[in-house]
C-alpha positions in Angstrom: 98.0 26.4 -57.5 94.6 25.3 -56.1 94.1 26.4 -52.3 90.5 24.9 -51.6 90.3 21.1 -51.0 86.8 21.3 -52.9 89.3 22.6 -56.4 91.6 19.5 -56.5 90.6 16.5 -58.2 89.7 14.5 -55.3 87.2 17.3 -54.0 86.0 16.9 -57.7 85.2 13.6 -57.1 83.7 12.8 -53.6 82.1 16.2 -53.2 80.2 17.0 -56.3 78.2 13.3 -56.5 77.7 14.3 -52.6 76.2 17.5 -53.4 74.0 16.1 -56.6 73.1 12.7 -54.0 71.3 15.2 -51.4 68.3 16.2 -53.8 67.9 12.8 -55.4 67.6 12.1 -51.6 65.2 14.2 -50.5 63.0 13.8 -53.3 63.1 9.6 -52.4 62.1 10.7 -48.7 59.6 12.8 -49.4 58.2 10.5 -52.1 58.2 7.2 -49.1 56.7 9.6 -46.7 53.7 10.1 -49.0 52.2 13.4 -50.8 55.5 15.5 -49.4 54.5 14.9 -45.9 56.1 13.2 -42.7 53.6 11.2 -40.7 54.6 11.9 -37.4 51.7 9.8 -35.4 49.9 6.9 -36.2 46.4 8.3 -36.0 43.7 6.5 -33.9 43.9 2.8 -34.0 41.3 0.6 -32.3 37.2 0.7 -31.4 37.0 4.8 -30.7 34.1 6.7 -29.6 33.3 10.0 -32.6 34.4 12.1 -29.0 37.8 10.3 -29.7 37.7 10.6 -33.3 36.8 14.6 -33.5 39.5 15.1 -31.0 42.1 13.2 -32.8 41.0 14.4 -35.9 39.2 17.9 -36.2 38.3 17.7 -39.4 36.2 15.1 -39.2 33.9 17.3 -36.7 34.5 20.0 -39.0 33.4 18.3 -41.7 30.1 16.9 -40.1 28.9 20.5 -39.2 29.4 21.5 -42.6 27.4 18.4 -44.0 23.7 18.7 -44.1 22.3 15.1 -45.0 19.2 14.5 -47.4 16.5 14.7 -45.1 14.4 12.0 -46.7 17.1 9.4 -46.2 17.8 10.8 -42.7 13.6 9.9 -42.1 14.3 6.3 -43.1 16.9 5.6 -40.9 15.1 7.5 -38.1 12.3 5.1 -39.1 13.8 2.0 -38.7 12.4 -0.5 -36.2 14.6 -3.3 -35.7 18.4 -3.3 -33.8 20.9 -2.7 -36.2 24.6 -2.5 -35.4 26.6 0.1 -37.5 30.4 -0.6 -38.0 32.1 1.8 -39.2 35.9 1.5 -40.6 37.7 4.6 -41.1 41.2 5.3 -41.5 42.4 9.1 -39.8 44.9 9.1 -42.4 42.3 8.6 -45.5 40.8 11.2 -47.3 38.1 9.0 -48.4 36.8 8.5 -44.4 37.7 12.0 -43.6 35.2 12.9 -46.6 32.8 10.4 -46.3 32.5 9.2 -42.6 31.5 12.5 -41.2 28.1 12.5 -43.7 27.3 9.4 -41.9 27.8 10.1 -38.6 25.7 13.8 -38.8 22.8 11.6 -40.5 23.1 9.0 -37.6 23.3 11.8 -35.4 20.3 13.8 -36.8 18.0 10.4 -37.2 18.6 9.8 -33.4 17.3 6.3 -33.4 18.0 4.4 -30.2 17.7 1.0 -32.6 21.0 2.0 -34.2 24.3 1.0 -32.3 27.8 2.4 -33.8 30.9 1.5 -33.3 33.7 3.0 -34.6 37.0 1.1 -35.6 40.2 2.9 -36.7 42.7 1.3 -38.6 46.3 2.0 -39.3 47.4 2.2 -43.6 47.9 -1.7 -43.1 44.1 -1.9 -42.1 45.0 -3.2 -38.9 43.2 -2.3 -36.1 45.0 -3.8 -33.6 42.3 -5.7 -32.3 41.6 -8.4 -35.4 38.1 -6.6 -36.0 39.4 -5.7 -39.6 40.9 -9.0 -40.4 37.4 -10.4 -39.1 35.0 -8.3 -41.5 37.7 -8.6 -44.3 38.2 -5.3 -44.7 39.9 -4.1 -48.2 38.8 -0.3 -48.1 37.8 2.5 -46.2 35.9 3.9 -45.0 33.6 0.6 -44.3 29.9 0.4 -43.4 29.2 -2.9 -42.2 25.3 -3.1 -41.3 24.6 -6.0 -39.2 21.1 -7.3 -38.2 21.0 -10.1 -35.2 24.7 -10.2 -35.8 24.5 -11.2 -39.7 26.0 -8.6 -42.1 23.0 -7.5 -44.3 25.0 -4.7 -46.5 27.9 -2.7 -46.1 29.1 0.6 -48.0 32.7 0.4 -49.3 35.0 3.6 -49.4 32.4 5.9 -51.5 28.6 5.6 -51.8 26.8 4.8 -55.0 24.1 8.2 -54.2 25.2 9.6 -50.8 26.1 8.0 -47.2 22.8 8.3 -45.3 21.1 7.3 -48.9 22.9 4.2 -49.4 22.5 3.5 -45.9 18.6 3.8 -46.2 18.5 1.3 -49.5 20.4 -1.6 -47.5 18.6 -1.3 -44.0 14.9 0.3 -45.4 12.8 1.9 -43.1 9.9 -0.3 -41.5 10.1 -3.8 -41.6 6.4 -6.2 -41.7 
């Protein structure tokens, strides 16, 4: 005589596929939530200040201290003599911009020119910033670069550089212009 309702035939057959469901399961949820993770925020979203950003995100501050930018590159930029505006797409969430946004921003930051303007848009995994600046620039990738010069895009730098950040950056702006 069977005493346990999991022993009869109908335990048999409702609680076993149960029990053999809940892995499948988890491995599906974990899988959706990406890398085995659960994104609990949305990250930063919107124009941000790098105060903002290092707050949000630490390791991008931690990852500028530890980056020490090719000094002859960082001379360029200091160098240049007409107003560019830097935008800079970068996605909290993206290990691309958490590698390779922070190597601009300490080059920016050590070439200290007052020409230079950034502003810094986050986006969501949709590329939406919430503000139509993305959908504006087309953006596809990030991190972004757009370098604009009296409001005309002259070159931008998509998700990784071709040498390094500040180097790329240098090739498409140049230093002094005749």
């Amino acid at each position: 005589m069977r005493s346990t309702w999991g022993g009869s035939i109908l335990g048999r057959r409702l609680i076993r596929p149960i029990w053999l469901a809940v892995p499948v399961l988890m491995i599906c949820l974990l899988a959706l939530a990406g890398n085995g993770t659960v994104a609990l925020a949305a990250g930063l979203r919107g124009v941000v200040t790098t105060e903002q950003l290092y707050a949000d995100s630490p390791e991008f501050r931690t990852n500028a201290e530890a980056y020490q930018p090719d000094q002859q590159s960082v001379a360029k930029i200091r160098a240049i003599d007409r107003k560019i505006k830097v935008v800079l797409f970068l996605g909290t969430w993206c290990y691309d911009s958490i590698h390779n946004a922070p190597k601009l921003l300490k080059a920016l930051d050590q070439a200290a020119n007052p020409n230079l303007s950034l502003e810094i848009i986050a986006v969501d995994r949709n590329k939406d910033d919430g503000g139509g600046l993305a959908e504006k620039f087309g953006l596809k990738r990030v991190p972004t670069v757009i370098l604009l010069a009296d409001g005309k895009e002259v070159g931008r730098i998509t998700e990784r550089p071709t040498t390094t950040m500040e180097g790329d950056f240098a090739t498409i702006v140049g230093g002094k212009k005749k």
